[in-house]
N, CA, C and O atoms as a DFTB+ gen file, in Angstrom:
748 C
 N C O
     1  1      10.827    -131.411       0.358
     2  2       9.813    -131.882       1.282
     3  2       9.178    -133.127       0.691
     4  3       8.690    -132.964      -0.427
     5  1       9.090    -134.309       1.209
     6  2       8.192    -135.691       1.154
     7  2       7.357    -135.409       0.688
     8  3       7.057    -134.277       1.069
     9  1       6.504    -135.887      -0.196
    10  2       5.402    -136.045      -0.503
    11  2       4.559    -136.918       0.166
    12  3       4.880    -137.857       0.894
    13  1       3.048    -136.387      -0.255
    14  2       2.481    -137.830       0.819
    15  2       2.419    -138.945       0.623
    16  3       2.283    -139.698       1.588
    17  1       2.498    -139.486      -0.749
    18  2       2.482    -140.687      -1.249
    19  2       4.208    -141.529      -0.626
    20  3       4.208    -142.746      -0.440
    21  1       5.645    -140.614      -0.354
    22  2       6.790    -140.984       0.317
    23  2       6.580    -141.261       1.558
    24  3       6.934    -142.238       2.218
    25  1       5.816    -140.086       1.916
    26  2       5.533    -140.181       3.507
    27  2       4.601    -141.542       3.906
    28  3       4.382    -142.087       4.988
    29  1       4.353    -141.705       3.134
    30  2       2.856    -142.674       3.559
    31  2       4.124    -144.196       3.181
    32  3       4.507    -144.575       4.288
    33  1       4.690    -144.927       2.241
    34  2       5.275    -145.449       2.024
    35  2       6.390    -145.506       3.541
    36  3       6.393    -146.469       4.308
    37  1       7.273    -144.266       3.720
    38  2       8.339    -144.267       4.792
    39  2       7.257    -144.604       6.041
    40  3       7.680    -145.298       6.967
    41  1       6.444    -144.321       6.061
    42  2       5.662    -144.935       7.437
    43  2       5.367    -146.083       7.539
    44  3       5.814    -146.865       8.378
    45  1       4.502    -146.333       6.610
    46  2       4.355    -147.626       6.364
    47  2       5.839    -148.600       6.871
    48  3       5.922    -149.231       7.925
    49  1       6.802    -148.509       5.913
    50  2       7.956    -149.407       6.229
    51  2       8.447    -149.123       8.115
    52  3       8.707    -150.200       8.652
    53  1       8.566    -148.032       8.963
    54  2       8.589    -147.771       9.873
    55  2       7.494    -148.438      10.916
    56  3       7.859    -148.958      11.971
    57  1       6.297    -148.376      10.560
    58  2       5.339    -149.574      11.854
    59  2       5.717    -151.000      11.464
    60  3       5.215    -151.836      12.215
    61  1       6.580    -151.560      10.343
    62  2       6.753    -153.170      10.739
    63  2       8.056    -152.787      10.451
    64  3       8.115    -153.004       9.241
    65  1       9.140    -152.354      10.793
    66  2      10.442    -152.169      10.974
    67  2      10.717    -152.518      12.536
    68  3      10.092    -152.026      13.476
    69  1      11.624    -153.328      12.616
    70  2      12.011    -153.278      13.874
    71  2      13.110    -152.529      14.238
    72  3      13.664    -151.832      13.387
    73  1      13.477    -152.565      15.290
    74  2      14.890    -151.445      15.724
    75  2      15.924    -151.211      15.296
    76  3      16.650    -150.220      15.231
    77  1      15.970    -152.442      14.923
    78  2      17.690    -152.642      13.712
    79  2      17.403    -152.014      12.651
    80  3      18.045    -150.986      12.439
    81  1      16.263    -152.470      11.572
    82  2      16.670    -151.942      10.406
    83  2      15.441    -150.240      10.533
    84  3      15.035    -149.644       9.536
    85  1      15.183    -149.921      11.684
    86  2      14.649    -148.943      11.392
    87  2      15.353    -147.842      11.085
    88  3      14.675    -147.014      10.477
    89  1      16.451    -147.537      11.281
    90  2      17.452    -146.408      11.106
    91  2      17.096    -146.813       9.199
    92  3      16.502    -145.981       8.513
    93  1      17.477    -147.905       8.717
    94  2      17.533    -147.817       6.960
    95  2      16.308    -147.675       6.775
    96  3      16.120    -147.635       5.560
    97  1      15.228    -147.562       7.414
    98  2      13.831    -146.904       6.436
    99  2      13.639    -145.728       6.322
   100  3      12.565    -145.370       5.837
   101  1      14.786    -144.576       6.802
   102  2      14.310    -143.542       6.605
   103  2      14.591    -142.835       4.950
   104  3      14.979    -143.506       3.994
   105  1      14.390    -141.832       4.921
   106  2      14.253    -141.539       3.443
   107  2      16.103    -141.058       3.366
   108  3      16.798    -141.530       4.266
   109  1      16.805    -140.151       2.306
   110  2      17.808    -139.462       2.726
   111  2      17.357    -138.357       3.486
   112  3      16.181    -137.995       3.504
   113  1      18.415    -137.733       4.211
   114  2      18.617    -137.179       4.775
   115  2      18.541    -135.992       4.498
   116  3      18.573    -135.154       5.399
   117  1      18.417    -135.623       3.129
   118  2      18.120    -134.067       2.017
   119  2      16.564    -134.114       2.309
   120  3      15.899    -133.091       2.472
   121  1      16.072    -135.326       2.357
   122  2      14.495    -134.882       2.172
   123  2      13.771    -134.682       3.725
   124  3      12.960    -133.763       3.843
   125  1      14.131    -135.707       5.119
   126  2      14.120    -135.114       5.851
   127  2      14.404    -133.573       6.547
   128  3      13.569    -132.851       7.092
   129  1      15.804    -133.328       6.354
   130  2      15.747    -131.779       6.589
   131  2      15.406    -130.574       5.675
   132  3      15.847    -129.491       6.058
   133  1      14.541    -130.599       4.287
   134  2      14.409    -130.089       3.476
   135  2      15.822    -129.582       2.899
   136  3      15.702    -128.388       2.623
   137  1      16.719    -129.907       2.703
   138  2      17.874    -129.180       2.628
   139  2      18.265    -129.621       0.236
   140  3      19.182    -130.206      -0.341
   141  1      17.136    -129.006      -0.209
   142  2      16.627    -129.514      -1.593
   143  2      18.444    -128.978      -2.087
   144  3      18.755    -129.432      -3.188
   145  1      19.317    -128.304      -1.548
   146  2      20.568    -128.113      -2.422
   147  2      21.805    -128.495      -1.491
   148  3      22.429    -127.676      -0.816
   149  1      21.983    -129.431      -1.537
   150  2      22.895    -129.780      -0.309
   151  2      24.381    -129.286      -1.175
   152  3      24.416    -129.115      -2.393
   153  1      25.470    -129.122      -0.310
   154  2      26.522    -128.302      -1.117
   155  2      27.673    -129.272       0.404
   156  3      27.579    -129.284       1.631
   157  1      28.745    -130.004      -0.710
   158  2      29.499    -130.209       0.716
   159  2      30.147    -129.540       1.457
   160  3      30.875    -128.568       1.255
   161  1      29.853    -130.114       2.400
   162  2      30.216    -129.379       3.978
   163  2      29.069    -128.873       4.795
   164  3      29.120    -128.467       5.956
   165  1      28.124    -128.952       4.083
   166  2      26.448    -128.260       4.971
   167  2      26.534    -128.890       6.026
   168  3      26.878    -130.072       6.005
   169  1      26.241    -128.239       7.190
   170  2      25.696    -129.185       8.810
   171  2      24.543    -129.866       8.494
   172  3      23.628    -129.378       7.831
   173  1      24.563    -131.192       9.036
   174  2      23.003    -131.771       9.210
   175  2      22.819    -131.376      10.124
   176  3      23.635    -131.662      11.000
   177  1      21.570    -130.423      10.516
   178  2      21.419    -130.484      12.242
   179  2      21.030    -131.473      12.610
   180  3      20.267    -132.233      12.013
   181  1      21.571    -131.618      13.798
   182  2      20.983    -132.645      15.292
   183  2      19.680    -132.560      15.499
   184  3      19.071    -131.499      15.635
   185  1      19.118    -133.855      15.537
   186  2      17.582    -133.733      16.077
   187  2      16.951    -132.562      17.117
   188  3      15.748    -132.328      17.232
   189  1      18.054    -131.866      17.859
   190  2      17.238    -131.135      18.485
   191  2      17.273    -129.881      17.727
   192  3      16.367    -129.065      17.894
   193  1      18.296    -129.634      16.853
   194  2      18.066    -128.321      15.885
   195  2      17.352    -128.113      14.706
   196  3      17.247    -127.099      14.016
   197  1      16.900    -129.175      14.585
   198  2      15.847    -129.543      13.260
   199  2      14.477    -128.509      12.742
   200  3      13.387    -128.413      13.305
   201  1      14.831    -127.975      11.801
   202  2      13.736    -126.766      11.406
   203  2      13.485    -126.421       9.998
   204  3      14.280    -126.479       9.060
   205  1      12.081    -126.001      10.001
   206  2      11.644    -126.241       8.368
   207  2      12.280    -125.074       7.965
   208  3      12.349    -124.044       8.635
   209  1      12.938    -125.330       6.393
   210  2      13.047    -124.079       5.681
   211  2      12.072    -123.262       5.164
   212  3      10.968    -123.790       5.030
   213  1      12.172    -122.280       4.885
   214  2      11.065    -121.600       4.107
   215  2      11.615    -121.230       2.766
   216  3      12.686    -120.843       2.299
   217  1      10.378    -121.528       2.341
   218  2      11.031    -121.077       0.519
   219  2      10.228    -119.840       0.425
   220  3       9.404    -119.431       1.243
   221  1      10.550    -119.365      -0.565
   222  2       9.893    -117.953      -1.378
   223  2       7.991    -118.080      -1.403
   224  3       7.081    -117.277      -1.612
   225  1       8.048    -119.063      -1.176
   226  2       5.999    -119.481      -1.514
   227  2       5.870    -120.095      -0.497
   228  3       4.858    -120.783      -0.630
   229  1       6.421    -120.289       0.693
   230  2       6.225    -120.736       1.729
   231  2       6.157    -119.647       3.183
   232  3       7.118    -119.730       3.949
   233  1       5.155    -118.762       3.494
   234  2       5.535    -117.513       4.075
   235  2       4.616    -118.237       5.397
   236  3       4.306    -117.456       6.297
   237  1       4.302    -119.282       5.499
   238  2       4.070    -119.874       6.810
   239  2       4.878    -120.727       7.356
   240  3       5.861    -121.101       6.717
   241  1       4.657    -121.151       8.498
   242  2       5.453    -122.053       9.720
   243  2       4.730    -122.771      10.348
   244  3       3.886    -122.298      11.109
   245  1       4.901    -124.153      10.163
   246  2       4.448    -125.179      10.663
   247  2       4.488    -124.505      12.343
   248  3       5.042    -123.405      12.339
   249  1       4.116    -124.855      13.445
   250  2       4.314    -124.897      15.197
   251  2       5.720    -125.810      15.494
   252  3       6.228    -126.778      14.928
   253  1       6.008    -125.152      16.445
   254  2       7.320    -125.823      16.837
   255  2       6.541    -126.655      18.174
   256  3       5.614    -126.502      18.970
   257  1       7.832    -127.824      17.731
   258  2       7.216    -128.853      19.179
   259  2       8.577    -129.730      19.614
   260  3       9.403    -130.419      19.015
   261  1       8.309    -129.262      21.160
   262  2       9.441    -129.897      21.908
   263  2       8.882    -131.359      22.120
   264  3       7.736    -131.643      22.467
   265  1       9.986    -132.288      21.824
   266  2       9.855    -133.160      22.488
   267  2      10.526    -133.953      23.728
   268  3      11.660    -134.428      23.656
   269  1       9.750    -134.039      24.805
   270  2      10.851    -134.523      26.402
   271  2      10.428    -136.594      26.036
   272  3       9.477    -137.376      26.059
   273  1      11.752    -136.563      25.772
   274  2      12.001    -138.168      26.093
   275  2      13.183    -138.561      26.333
   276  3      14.114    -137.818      26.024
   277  1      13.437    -139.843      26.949
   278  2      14.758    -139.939      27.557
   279  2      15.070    -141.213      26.840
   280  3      16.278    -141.355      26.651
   281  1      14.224    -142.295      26.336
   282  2      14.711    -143.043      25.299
   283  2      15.142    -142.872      24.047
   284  3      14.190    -142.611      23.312
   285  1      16.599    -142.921      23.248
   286  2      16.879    -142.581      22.308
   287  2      16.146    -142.974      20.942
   288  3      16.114    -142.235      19.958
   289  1      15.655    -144.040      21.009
   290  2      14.812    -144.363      19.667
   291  2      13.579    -144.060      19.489
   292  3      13.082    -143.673      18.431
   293  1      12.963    -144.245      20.654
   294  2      11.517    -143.148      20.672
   295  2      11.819    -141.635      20.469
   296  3      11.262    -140.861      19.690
   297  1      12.639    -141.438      21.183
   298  2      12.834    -139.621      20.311
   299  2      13.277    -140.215      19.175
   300  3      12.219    -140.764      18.867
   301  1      14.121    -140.558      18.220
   302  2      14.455    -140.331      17.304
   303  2      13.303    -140.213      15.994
   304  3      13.241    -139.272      15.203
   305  1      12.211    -141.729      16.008
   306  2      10.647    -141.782      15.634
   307  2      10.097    -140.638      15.622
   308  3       9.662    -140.029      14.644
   309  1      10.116    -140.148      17.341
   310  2       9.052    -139.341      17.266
   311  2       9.698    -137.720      16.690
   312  3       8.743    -137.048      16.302
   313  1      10.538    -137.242      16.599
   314  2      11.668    -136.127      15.818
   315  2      10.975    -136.777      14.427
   316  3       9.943    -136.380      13.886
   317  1      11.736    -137.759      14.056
   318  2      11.359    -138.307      12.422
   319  2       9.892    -137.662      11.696
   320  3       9.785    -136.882      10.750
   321  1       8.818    -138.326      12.549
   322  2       7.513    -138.310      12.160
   323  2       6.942    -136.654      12.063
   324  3       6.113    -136.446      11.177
   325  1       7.294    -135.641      12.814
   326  2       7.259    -134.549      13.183
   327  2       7.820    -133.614      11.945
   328  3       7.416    -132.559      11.457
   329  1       8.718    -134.311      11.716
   330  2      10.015    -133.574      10.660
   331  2       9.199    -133.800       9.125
   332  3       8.799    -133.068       8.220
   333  1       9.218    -135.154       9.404
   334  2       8.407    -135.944       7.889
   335  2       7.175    -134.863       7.707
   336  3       7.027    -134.628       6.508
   337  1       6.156    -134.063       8.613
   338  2       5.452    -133.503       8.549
   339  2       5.603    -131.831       8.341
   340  3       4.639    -131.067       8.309
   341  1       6.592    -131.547       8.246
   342  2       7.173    -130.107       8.237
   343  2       6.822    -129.587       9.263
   344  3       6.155    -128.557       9.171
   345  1       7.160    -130.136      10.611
   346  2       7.587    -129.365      12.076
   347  2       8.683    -129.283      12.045
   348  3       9.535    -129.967      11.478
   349  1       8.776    -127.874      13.061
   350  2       9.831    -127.817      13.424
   351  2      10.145    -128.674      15.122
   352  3       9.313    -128.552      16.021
   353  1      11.209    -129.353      15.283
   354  2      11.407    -129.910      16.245
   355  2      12.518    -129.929      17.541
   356  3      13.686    -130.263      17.341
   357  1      12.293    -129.749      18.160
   358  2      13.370    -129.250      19.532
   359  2      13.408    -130.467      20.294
   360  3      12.456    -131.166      19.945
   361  1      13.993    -130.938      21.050
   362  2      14.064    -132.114      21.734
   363  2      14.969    -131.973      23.249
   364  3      16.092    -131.480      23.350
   365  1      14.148    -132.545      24.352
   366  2      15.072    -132.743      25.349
   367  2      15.059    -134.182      25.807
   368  3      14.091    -134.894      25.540
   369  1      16.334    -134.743      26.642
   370  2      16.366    -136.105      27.190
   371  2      16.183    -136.315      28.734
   372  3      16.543    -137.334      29.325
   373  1      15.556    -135.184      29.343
   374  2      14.896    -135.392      30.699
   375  2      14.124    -134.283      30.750
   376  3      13.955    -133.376      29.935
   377  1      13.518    -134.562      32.219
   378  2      12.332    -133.574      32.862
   379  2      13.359    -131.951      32.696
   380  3      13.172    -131.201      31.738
   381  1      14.144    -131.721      33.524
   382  2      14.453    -130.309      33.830
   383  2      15.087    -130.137      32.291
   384  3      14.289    -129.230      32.055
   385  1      15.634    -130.208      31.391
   386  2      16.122    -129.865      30.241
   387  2      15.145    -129.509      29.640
   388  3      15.358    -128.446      29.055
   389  1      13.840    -130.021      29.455
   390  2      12.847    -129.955      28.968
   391  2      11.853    -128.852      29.408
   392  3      10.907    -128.427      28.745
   393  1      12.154    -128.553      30.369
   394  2      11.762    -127.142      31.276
   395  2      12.640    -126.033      30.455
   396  3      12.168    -124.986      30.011
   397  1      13.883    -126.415      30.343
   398  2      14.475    -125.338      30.298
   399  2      14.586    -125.176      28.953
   400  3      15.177    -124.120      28.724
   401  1      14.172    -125.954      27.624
   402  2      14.107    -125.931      26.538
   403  2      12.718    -124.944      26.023
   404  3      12.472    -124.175      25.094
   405  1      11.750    -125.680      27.669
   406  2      10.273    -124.702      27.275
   407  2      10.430    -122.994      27.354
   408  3       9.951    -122.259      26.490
   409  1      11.003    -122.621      28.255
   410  2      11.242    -121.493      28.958
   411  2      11.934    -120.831      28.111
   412  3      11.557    -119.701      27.802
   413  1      13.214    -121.442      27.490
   414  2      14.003    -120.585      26.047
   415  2      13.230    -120.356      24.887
   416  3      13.128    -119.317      24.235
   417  1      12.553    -121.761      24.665
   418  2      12.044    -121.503      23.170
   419  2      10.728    -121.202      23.092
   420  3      10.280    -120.569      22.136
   421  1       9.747    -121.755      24.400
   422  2       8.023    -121.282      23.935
   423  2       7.589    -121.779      22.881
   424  3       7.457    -121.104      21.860
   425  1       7.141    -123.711      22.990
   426  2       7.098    -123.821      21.750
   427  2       5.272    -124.018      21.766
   428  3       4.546    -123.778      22.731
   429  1       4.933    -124.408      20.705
   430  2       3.370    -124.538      20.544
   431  2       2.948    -125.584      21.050
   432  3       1.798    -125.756      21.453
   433  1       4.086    -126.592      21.082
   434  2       2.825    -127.730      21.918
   435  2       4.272    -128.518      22.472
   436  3       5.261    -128.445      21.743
   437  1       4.347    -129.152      23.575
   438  2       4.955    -130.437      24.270
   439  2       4.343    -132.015      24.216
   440  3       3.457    -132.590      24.849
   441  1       5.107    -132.346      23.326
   442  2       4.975    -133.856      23.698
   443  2       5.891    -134.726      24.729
   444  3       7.060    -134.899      24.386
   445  1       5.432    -135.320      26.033
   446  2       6.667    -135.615      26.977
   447  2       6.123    -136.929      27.642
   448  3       4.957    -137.236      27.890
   449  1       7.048    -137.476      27.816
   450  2       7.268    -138.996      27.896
   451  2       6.890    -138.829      29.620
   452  3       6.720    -137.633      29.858
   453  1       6.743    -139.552      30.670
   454  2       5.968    -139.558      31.984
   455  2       7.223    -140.160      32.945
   456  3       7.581    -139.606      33.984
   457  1       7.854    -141.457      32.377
   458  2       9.033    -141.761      33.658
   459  2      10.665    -141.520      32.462
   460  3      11.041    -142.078      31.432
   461  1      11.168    -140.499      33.256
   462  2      12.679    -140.028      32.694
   463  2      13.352    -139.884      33.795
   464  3      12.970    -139.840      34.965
   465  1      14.324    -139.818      33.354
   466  2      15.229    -139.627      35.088
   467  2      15.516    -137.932      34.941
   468  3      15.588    -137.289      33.893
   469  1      15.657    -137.424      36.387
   470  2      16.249    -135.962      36.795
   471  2      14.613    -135.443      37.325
   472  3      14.540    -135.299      38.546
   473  1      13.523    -135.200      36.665
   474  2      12.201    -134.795      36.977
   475  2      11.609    -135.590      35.808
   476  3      12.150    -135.724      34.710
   477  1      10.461    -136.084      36.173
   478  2       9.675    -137.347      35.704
   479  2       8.883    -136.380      34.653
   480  3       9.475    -135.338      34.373
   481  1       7.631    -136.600      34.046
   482  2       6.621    -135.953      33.163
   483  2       5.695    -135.227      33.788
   484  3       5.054    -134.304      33.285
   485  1       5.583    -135.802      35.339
   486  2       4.721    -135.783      36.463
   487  2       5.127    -134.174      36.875
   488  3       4.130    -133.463      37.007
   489  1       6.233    -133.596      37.064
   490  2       7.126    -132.931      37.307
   491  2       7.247    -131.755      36.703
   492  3       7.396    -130.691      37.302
   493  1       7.164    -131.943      35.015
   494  2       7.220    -130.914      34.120
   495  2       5.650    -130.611      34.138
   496  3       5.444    -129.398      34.166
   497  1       4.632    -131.290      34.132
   498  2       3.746    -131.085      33.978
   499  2       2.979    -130.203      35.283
   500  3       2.236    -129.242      35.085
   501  1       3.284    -130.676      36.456
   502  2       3.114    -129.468      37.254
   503  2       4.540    -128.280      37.231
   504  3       4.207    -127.125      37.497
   505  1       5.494    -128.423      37.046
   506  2       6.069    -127.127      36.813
   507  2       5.277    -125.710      35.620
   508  3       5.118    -124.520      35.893
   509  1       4.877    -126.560      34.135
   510  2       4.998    -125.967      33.105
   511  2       3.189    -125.316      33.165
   512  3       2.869    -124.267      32.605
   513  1       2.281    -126.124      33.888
   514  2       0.989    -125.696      34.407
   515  2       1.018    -124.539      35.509
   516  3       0.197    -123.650      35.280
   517  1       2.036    -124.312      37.013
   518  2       2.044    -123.584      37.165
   519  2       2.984    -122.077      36.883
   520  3       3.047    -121.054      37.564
   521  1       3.625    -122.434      35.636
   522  2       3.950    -121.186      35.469
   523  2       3.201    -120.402      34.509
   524  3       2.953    -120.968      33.444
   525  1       2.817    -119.297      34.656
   526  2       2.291    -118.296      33.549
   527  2       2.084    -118.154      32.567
   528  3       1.040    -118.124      31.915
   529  1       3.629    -117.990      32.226
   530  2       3.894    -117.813      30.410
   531  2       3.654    -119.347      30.280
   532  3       2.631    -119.332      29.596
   533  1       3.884    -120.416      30.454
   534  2       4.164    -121.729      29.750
   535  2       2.479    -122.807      30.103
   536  3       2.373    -123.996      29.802
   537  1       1.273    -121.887      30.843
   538  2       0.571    -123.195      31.211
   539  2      -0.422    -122.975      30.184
   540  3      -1.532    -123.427      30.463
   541  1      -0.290    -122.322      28.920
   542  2      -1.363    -122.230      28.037
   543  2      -0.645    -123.525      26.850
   544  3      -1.302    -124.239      26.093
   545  1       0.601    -123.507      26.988
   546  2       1.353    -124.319      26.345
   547  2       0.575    -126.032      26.220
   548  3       0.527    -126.709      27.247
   549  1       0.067    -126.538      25.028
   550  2      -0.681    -128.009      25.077
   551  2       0.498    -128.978      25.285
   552  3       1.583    -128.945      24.704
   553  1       0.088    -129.829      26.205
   554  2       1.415    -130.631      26.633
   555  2       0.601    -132.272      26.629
   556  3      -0.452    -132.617      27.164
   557  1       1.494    -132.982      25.872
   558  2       0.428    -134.044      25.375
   559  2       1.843    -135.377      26.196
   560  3       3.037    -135.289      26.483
   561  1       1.044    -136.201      26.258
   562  2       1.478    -137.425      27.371
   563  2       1.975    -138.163      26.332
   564  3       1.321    -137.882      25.328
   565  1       3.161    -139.297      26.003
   566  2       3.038    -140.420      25.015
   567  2       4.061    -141.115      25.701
   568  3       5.230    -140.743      25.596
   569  1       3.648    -142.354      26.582
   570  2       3.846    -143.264      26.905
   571  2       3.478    -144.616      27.808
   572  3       2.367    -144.740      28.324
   573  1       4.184    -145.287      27.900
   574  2       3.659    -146.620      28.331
   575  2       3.036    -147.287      29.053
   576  3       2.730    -148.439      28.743
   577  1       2.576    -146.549      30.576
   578  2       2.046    -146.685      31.345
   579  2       0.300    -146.839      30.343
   580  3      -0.160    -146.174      29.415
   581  1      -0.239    -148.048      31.127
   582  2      -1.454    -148.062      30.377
   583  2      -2.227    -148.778      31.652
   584  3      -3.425    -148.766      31.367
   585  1      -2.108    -149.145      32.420
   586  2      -2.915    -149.539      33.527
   587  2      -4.017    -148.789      33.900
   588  3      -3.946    -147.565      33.791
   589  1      -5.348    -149.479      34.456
   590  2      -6.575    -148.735      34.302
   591  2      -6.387    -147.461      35.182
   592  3      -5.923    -147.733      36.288
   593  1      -6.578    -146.429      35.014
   594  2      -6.752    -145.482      35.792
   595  2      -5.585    -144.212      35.344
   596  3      -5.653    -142.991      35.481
   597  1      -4.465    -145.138      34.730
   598  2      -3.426    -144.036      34.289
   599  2      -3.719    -142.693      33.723
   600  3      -3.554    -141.654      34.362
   601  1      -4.175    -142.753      32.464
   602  2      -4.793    -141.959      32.060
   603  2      -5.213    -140.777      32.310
   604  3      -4.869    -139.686      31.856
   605  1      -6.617    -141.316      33.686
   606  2      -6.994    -139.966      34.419
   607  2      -5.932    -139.801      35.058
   608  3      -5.479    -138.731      34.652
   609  1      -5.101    -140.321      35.999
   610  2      -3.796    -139.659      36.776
   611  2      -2.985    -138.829      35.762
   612  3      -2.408    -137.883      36.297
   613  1      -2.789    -138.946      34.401
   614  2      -1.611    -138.242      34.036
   615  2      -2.581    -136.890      33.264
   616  3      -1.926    -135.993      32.731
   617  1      -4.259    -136.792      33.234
   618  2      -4.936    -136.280      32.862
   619  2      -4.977    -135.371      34.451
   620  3      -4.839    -134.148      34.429
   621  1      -5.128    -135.926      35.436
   622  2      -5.217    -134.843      36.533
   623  2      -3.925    -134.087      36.907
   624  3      -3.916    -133.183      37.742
   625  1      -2.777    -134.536      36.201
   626  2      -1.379    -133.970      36.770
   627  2      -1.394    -132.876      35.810
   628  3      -0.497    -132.063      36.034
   629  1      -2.185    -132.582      34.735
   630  2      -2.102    -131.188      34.208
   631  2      -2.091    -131.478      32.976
   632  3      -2.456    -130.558      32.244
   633  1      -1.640    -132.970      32.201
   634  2      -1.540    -133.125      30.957
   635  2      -3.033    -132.994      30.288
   636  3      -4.060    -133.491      30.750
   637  1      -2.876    -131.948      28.695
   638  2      -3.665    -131.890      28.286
   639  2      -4.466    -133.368      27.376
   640  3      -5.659    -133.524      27.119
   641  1      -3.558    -134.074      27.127
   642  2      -3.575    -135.447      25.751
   643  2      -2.453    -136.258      26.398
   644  3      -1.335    -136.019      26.855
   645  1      -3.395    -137.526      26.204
   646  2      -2.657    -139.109      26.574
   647  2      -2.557    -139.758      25.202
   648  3      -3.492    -139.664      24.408
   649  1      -1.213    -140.548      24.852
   650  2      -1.169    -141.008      23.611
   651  2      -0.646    -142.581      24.223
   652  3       0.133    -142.376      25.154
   653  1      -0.837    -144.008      23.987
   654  2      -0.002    -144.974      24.694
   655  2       0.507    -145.117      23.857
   656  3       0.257    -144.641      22.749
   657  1       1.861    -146.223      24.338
   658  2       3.327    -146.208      23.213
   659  2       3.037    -148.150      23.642
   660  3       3.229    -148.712      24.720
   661  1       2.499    -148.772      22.239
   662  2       4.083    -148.184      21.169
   663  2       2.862    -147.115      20.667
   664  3       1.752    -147.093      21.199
   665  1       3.321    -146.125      19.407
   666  2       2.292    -145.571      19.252
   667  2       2.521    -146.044      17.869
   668  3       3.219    -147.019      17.590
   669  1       1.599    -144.947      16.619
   670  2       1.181    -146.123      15.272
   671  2       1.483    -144.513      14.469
   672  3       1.077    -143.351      14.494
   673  1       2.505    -145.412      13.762
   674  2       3.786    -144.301      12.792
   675  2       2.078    -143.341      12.031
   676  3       1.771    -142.150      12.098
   677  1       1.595    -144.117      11.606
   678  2       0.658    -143.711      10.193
   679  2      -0.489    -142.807      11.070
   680  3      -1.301    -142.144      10.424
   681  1      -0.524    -142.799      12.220
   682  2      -1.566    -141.601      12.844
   683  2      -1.014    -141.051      13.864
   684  3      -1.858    -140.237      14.240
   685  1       0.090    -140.967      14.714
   686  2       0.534    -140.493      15.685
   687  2       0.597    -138.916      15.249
   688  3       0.060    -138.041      15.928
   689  1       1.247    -138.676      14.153
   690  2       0.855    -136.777      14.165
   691  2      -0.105    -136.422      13.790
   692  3       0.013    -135.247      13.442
   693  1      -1.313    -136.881      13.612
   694  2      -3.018    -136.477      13.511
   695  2      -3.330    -136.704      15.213
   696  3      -3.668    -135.678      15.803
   697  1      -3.286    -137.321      15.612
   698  2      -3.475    -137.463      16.947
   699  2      -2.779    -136.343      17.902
   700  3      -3.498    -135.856      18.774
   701  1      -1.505    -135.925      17.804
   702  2      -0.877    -135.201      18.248
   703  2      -1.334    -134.010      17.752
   704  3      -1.704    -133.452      18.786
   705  1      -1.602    -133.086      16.657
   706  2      -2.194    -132.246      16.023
   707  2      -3.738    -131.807      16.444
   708  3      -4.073    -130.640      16.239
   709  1      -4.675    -132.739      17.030
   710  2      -5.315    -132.730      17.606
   711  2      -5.086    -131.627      18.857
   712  3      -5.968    -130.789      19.047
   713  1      -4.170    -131.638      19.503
   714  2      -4.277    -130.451      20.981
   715  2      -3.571    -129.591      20.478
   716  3      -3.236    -128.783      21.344
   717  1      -3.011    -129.261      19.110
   718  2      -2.874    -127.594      18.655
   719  2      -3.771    -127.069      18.666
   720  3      -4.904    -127.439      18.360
   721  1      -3.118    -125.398      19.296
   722  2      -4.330    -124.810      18.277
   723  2      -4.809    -124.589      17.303
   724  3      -3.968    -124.570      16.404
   725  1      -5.921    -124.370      16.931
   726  2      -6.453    -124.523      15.665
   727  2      -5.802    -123.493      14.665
   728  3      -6.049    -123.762      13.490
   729  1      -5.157    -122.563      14.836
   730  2      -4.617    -121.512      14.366
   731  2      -3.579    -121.657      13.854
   732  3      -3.410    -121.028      12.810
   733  1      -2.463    -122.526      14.351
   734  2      -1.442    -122.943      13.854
   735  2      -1.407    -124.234      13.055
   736  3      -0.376    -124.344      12.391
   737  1      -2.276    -125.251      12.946
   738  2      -2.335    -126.156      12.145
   739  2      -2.779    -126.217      10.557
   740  3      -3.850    -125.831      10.089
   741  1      -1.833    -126.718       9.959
   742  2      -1.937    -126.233       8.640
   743  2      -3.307    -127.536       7.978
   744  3      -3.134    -128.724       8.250
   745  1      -4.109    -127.255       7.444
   746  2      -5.524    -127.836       7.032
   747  2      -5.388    -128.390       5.657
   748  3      -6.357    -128.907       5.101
């Protein structure tokens, strides 16, 4: 697991990285997936299978958090930053996948992007509000739309938290951590 002084460094290089060389700022790939004994042939999981290990002194669990986005490099960031933090992370690339990712897994909080193709954010957010099991679920907004009034619109469609994109590597999961519950966030 990163330390914070790595983490703080890998972020750092990530908010003035541009798209090209952002793939080379990440750390290896052992320290992202905690995987401290890699042995060849281990699977890396795929961003959407991505999950903290537990060690022997580790008898807690970060919250799992789906993320719905349909741009590949913004999920990839926002997976990264999540991971860098010892979440566990699930990921879908539209509205209904992202439904159906909620409904399998029940995770602790949704972060979901607002225009995707198949069902928009607009979409999940009244689906995942009126269903039962899933409308206690914190479902936090992060994207681009920033025009005056947005906000409250994506605040009246059911979303609990508005984040605008681009968003800022070095506070985006304090901000996001913010609409956990308090119960699951590690202090």
């Amino acid at each position: 697991m990163p330390t914070s002084d790595s983490r703080r460094n890998h972020l750092s290089a990530l908010s003035y990285a541009s798209d090209i060389t952002l793939i080379s700022a990440f750390p290896p790939l052992s320290i992202i997936f905690g995987l401290e004994h890699e042995q060849p042939g281990d699977k890396i999981p795929a961003i959407g299978e991505v999950s903290r290990k537990k060690s022997n002194q580790d008898c807690w669990q970060k919250p799992r958090i789906l993320v719905i986005e349909d741009d590949p490099g913004s999920l990839q960031l926002i997976s990264y930053l999540f991971t860098a933090y010892g979440y566990t992370v699930l990921s879908a690339v539209n509205g209904e996948e992202g439904i159906e990712q909620a409904r399998r897994e029940m995770p602790d909080l949704i972060v979901c992007d607002i225009y995707m193709p198949r069902l928009d954010g607009y979409g999940v957010a009244h689906y995942l509000k009126s269903n039962p099991s899933l409308r206690r679920i914190p479902l936090v907004a992060v994207t681009a739309i920033a025009l005056v009034g947005d906000r409250g619109k994506v605040l009246a469609a059911g979303f609990d938290g508005y984040i605008a994109k681009p968003i800022t590597p070095e506070t985006f999961v304090q901000q996001v951590e913010k609409f956990m519950p308090e119960h699951n966030v590690d202090a």
